[in-house]
C-alpha positions in Angstrom: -15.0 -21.0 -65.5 -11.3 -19.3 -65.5 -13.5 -15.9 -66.8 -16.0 -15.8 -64.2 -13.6 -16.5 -61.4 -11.5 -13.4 -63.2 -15.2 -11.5 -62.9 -15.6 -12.6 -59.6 -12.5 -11.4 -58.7 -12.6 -7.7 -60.0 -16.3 -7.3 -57.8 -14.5 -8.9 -54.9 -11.8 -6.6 -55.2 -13.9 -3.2 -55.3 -16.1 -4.8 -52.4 -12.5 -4.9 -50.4 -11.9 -1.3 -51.6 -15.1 -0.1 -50.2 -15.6 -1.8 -47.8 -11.8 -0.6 -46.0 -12.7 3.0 -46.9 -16.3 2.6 -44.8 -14.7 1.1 -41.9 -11.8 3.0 -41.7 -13.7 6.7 -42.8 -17.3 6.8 -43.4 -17.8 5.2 -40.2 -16.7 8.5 -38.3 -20.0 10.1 -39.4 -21.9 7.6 -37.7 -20.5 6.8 -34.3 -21.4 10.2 -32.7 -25.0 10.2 -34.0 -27.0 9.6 -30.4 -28.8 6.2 -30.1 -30.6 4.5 -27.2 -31.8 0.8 -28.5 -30.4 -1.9 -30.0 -32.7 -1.5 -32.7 -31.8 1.9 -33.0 -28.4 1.1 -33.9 -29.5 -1.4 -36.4 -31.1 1.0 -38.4 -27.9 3.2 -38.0 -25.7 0.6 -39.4 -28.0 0.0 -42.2 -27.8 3.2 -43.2 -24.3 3.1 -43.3 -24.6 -0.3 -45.2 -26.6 2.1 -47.6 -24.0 4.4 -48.3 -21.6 1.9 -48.8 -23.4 0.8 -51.3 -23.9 3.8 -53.2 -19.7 4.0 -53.2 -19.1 0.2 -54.2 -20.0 1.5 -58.2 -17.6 4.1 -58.0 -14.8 2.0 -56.9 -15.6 -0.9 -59.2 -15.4 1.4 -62.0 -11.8 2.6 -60.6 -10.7 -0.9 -60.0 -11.4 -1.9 -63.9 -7.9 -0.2 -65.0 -5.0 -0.8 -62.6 -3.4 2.6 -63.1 -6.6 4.4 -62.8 -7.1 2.8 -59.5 -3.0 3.2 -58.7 -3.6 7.2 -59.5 -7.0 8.0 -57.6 -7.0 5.3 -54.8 -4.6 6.0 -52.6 -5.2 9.7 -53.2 -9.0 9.1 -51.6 -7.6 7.5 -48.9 -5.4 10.0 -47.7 -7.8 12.7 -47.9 -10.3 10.7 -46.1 -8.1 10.2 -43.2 -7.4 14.1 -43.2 -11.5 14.4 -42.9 -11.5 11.6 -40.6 -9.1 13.0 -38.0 -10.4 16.3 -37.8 -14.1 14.7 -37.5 -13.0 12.5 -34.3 -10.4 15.3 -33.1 -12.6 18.2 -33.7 -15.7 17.2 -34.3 -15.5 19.2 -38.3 -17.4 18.0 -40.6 -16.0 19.2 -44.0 -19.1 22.1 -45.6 -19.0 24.2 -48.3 -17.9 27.0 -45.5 -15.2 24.7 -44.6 -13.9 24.2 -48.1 -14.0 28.1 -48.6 -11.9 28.4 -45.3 -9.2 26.5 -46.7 -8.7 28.1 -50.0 -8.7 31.5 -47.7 -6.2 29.9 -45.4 -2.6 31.5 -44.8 0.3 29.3 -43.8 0.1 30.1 -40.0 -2.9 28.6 -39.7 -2.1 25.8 -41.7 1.1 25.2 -39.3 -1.1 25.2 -36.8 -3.7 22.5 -37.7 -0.5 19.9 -38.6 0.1 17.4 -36.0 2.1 14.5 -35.8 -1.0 12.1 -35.4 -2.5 13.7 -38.6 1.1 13.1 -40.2 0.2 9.6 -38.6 -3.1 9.4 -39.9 -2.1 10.3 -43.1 1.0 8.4 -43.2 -1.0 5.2 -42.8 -3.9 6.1 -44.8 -1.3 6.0 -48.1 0.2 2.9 -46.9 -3.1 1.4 -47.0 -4.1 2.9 -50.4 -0.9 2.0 -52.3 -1.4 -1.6 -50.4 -4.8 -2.0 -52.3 -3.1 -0.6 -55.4 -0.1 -3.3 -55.5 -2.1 -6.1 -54.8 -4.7 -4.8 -57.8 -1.2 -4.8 -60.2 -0.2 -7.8 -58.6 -3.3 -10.4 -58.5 -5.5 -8.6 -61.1 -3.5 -8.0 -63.9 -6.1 -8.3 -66.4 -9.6 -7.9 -66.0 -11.9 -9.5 -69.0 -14.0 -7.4 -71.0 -13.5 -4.3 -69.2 -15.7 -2.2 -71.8 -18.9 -4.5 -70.3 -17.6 -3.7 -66.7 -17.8 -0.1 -67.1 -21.0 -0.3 -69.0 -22.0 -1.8 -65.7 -20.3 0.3 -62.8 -21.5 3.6 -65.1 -25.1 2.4 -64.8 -24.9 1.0 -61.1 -23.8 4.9 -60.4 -26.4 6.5 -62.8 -29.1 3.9 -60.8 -27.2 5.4 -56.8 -27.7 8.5 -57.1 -31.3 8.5 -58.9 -32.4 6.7 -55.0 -32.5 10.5 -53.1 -32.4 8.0 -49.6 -29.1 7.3 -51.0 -27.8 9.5 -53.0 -28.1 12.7 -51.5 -26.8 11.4 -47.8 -24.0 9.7 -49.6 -22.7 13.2 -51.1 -22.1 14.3 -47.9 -20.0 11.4 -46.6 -16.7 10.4 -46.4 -15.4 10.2 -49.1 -17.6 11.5 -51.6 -18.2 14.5 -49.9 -14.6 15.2 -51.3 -15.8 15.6 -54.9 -19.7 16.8 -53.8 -18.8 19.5 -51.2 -16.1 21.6 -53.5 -18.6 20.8 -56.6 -21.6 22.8 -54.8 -19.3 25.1 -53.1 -18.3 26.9 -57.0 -22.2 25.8 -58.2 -22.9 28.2 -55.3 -20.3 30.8 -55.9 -21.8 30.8 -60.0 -25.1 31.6 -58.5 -24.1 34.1 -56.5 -22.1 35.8 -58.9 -24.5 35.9 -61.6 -26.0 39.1 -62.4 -29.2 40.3 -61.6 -30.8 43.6 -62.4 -30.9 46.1 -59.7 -35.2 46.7 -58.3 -37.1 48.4 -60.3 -37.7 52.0 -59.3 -37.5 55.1 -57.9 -35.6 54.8 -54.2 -35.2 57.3 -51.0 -33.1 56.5 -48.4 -34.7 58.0 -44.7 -33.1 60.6 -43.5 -32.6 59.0 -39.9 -31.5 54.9 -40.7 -32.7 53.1 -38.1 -31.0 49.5 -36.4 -32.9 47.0 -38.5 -32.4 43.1 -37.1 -33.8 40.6 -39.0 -33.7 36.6 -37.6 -34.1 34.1 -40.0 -35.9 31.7 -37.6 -35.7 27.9 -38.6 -38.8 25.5 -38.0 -40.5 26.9 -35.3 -44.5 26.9 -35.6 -46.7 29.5 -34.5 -48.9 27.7 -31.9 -46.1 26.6 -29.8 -45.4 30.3 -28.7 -46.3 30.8 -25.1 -47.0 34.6 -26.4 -49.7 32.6 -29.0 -51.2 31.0 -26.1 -49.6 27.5 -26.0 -50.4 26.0 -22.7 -46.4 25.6 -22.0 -44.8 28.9 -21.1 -41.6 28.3 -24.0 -41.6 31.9 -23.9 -41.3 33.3 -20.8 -38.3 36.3 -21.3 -40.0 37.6 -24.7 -43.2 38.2 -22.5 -42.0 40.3 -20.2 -41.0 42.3 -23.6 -43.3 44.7 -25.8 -43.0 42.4 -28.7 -45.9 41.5 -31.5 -46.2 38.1 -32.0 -48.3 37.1 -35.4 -50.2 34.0 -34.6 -52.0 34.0 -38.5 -48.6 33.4 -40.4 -48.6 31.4 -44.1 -45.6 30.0 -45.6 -46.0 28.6 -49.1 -43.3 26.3 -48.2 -42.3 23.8 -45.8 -38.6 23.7 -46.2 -35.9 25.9 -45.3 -34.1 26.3 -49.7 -37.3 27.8 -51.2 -39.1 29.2 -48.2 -36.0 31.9 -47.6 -36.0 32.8 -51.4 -39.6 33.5 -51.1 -39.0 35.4 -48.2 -36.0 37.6 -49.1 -37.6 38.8 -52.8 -40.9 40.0 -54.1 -42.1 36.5 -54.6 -45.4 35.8 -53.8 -48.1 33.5 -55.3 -48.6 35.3 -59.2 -44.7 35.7 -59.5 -43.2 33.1 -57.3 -40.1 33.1 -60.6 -38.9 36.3 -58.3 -37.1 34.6 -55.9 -34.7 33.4 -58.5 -34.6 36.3 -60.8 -34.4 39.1 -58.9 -32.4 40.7 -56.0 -33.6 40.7 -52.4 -34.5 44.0 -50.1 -31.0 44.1 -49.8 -30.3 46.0 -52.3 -32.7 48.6 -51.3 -30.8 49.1 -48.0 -27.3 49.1 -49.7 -28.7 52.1 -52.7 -29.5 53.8 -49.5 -26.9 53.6 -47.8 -27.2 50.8 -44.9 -24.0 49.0 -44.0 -25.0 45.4 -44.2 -24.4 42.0 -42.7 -25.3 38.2 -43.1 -24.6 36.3 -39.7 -25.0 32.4 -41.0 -25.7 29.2 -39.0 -26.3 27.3 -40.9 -24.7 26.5 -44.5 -25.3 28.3 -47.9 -27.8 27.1 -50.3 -28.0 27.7 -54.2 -31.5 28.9 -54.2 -30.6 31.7 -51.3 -26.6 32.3 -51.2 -27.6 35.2 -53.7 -28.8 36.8 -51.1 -26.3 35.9 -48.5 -23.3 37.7 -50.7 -25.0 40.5 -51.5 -24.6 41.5 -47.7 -21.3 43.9 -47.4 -20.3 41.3 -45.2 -21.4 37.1 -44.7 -19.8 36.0 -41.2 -20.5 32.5 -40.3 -21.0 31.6 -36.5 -20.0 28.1 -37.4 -18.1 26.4 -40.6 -18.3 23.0 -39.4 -21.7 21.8 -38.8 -24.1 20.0 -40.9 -27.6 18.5 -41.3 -26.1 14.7 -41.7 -24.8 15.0 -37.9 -26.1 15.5 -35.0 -23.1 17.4 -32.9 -24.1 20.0 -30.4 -24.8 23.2 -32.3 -26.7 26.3 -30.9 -27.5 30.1 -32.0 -25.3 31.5 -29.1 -22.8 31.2 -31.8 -24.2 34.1 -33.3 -23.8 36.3 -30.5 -19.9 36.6 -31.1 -19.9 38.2 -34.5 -23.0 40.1 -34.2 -21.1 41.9 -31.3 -18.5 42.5 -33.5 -20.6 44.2 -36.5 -22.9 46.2 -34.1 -20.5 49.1 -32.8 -20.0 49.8 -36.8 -23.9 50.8 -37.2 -23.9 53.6 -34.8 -25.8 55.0 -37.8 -27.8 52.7 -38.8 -27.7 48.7 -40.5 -29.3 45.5 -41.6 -28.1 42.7 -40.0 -29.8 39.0 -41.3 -29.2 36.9 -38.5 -30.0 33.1 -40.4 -30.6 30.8 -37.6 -30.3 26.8 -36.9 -33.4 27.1 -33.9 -35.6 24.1 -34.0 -34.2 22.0 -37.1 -34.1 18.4 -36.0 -32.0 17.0 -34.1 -33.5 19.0 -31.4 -31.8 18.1 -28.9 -28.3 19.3 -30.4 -29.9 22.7 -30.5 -30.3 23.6 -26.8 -28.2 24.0 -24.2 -28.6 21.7 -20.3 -30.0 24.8 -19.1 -32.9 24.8 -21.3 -33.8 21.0 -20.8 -37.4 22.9 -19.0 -39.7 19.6 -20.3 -38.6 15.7 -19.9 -38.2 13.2 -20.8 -36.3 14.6 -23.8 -35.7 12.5 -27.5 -32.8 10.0 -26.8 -32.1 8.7 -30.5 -31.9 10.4 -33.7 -33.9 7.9 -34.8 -37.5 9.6 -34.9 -39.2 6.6 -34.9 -37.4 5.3 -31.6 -38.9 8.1 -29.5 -42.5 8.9 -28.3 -44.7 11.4 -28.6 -44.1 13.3 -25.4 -39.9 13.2 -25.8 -40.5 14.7 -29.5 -42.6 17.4 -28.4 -40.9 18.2 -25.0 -37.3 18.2 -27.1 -38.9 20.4 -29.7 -40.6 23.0 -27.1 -36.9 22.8 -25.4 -35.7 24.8 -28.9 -38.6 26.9 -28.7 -37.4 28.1 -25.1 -33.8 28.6 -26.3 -34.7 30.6 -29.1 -37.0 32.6 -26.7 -33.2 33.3 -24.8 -31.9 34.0 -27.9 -34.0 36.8 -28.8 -33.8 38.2 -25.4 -30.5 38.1 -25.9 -30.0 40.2 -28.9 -33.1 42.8 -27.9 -31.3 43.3 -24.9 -28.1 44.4 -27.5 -30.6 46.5 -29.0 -32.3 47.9 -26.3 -30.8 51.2 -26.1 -30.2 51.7 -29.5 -33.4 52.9 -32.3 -33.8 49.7 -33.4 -36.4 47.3 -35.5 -36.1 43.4 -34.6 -38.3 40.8 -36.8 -38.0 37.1 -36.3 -39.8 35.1 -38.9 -39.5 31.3 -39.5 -39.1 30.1 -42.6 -41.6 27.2 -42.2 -43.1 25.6 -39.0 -43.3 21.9 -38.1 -45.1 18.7 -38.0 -45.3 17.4 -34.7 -47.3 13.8 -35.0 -50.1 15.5 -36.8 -51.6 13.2 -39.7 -48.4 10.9 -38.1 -46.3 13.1 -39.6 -43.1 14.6 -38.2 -40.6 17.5 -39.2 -41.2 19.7 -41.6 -41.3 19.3 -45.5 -44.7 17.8 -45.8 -48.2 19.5 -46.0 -49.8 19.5 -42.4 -51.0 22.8 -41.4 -48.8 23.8 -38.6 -45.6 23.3 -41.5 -47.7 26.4 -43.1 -47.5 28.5 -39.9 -44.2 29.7 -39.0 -43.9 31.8 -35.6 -43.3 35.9 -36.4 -42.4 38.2 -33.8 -41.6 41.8 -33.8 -39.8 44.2 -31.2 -39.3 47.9 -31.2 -37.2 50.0 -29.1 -38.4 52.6 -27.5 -35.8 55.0 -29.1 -37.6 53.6 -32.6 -41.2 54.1 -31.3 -40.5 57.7 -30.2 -38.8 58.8 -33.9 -41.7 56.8 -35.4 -44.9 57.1 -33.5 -47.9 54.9 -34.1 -45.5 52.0 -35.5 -46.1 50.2 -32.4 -49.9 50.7 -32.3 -50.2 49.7 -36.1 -48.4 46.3 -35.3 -51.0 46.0 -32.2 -53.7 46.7 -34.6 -52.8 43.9 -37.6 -51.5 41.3 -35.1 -54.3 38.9 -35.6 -54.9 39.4 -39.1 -53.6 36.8 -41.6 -50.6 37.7 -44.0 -48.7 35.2 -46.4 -44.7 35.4 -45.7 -45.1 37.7 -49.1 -45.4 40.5 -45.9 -41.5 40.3 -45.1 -40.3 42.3 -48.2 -42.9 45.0 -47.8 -42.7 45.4 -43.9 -38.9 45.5 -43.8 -38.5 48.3 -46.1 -41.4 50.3 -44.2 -39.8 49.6 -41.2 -36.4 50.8 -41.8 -38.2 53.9 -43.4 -37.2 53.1 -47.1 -39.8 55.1 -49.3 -39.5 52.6 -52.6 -41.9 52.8 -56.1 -42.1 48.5 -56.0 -43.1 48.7 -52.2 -46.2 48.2 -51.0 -47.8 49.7 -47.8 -50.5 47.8 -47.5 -49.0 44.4 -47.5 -46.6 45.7 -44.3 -47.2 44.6 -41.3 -47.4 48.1 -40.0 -50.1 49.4 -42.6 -52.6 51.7 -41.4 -55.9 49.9 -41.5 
């Protein structure tokens, strides 16, 4: 009896230790995230409930050896309550870009960010952890068996994170995001530093380089273009524009990792192994002599950030945003930076502009402004919204990023400049009962694709702009990016191929 009370004990004890780190950290993740029911909460709590239990393992295998718990405890805690302060002060959420920041940081700035409540905040987040560890030397002295405990705790982990619902999420919460976030941050920086052989080929750079813009769109779907003929007008600035839009557009994917890999490389369907063997277009701009930039808004990904550092320069309009929140977060962010790389491309650039558009939560991606169709979604929730407030939210991105384009082709207007906006993937929106993207409706196939010339490009280039007239209805796979960027920007290349550009003679 003595034994199992001394088992008892040892769970009870790591429950406590979770259970304070939840309340006191984790929760700051969740009480921001927009709700409108009762019910709605519920299922918010339970997914916090969820996490928790994917950390009770880890802290039940630290609370098996007193000094092991003495050593690390307290240490989480007081890093948690850094990450926990800035998330209610600030509203950061601690990325990969975050992370980066810091070990980039010079000692002003770090002077700067101190405070006496985080001195507070940290102050009390020790006491606290050293509490926990003197009452685990004090009342816990000895745990029984402790080899069988950690058989246990190691396979209650092993068993977490093998559930994606939660494992995944949890890797991105306080705390663990404090191992998980610096872990992918140098998996990322391996990727990205590993070497790849330059394109195959013979190369010649155009004697005049024109402005090349190319927007990474995010989730938006063809048919809700005004300019496709969607019965809302979501794009009413671009139509007073001479832009192309291409109605007929095929992604092989249906999420954002793989879809921009495909898009950035040769890839297509008989060597989709390209995307994560071989370098991007990029190159080809930088051998011929293009100054180029990566404007990022959302964060890096292993299968892309390749691509991202082999930019001359990778600016980020945001470093504190991420997919597990739901804090305001638009593309005018972009604006900034790209203002500040433009006047260095008098002659000529590549600017990748990788957009947050119309990911989910919609509603965080457009501004009051926008709100054109109501009633909007009210709960991150999907389930706890209708129809309508789905689709009117969603259309509400589609007229932002019809602003946001206008924005940037009004930057470009005067200049001899190429814009292309391609989305990685489109949407479901209730089809099949579907929502979001990464599942196998059509409309997740058929991202929106929209191109704009200036007319300083369509006087050094005539019959560009008649070409794209010519091919807009036809139907290409996303394959076209690779090929149509480079015969755009007037790159003569051995590996391209004319006739897969979306300016090909037909």
């Amino acid at each position: 009896m003595q034994k199992v009370k001394q088992h008892l004990s040892v769970w009870l004890f790591a429950g406590a230790a979770t259970l304070f780190v939840g309340l006191a950290y984790t929760a700051s993740d969740f009480f921001t995230a927009p709700t409108h029911a009762l019910s709605d909460r519920l299922i918010l709590f339970s997914q916090w409930l969820a996490i928790l239990i994917g950390i009770f393992p880890v802290f039940y295998l630290l609370s098996i050896n007193k000094y092991v718990f003495a050593s690390i405890y307290p240490l989480v805690c007081v890093l948690s309550g850094v990450l926990t302060y800035f998330r209610y002060t600030t509203g950061t959420i601690f990325t990969t870009m975050i992370f980066d920041a810091a070990l980039d940081n010079d000692h002003k700035i770090t002077q700067e960010l101190i405070s006496v409540w985080l001195i507070l905040t940290m102050i009390a987040s020790l006491l606290a952890g050293v509490g926990f560890a003197v009452y685990r030397f004090r009342k816990l002295p000895v745990v029984p068996l402790p080899a069988l405990h950690v058989v246990l705790a190691v396979a209650l982990t092993i068993v977490v994170f093998q559930l994606p619902r939660i494992g995944r999420p949890m890797t991105e919460r306080i705390p663990m995001n404090l191992y998980f976030i610096p872990q992918r941050y140098f998996a990322e920086k391996k990727t990205a530093r590993s070497y790849r052989e330059p394109l195959p080929g013979k190369v010649t750079a155009p004697v005049d380089k024109p402005l090349v813009v190319l927007i990474l769109g995010e989730s938006l779907r063809a048919d809700h273009l005004g300019l496709n003929g969607y019965a809302r007008n979501t794009t009413p600035l671009l139509a007073t524009e001479s832009v192309v839009s291409f109605p007929n557009i095929y992604s092989p994917y249906t999420y954002t990792n793989p879809s921009i890999a495909h898009i950035m490389t040769r890839a297509d369907s008989l060597a989709p192994e390209r995307a994560d063997s071989e370098r991007s277009f990029v190159d080809l701009f930088k051998r011929c002599g293009f100054p180029t930039v990566w404007l990022g808004n959302q964060e890096p990904a292993k299968t892309y950030v390749y691509f991202m550092e082999e930019c001359d320069r990778l600016i980020y309009g945001n470093i504190n945003k991420s997919y597990y929140v739901f804090d305001h977060w638009t593309d005018e962010l972009l604006l900034p930076p790209l203002d500040t790389v433009l006047p260095d491309m008098t002659d000529g650039g590549l600017v990748i502009m990788h957009t947050i558009g119309s990911h989910w939560y919609y509603n965080a991606h457009y501004t009051d402004e926008f709100r054109r169709f109501v009633p909007e979604t009210k709960s991150r929730i999907v389930t706890a919204n209708t129809s309508e407030e789905m689709i009117n939210s969603y259309d509400n991105t589609v007229v932002f990023t019809d602003y946001f384009m206008s924005c940037i082709i009004n930057r470009l207007r005067n200049r001899k400049a190429l814009m292309i906006y391609l989305s990685d993937h489109g949407e479901a929106l209730g089809e099949d009962g579907l929502w979001l993207h990464a599942n196998t409706v059509d409309a997740a196939h058929n991202p929106a694709c929209i191109v704009w010339l200036s007319d300083a490009y369509r006087e050094a280039k005539p019959g560009m702009y008649e070409r794209l007239l010519q091919n807009r209805n036809k139907r290409y796979h996303t394959d076209f990016l690779f090929h149509t960027i480079l015969d755009g920007a007037g790159i003569e290349a051995d590996i391209l191929q004319n006739s897969q550009s979306l300016f090909a003679s037909e």
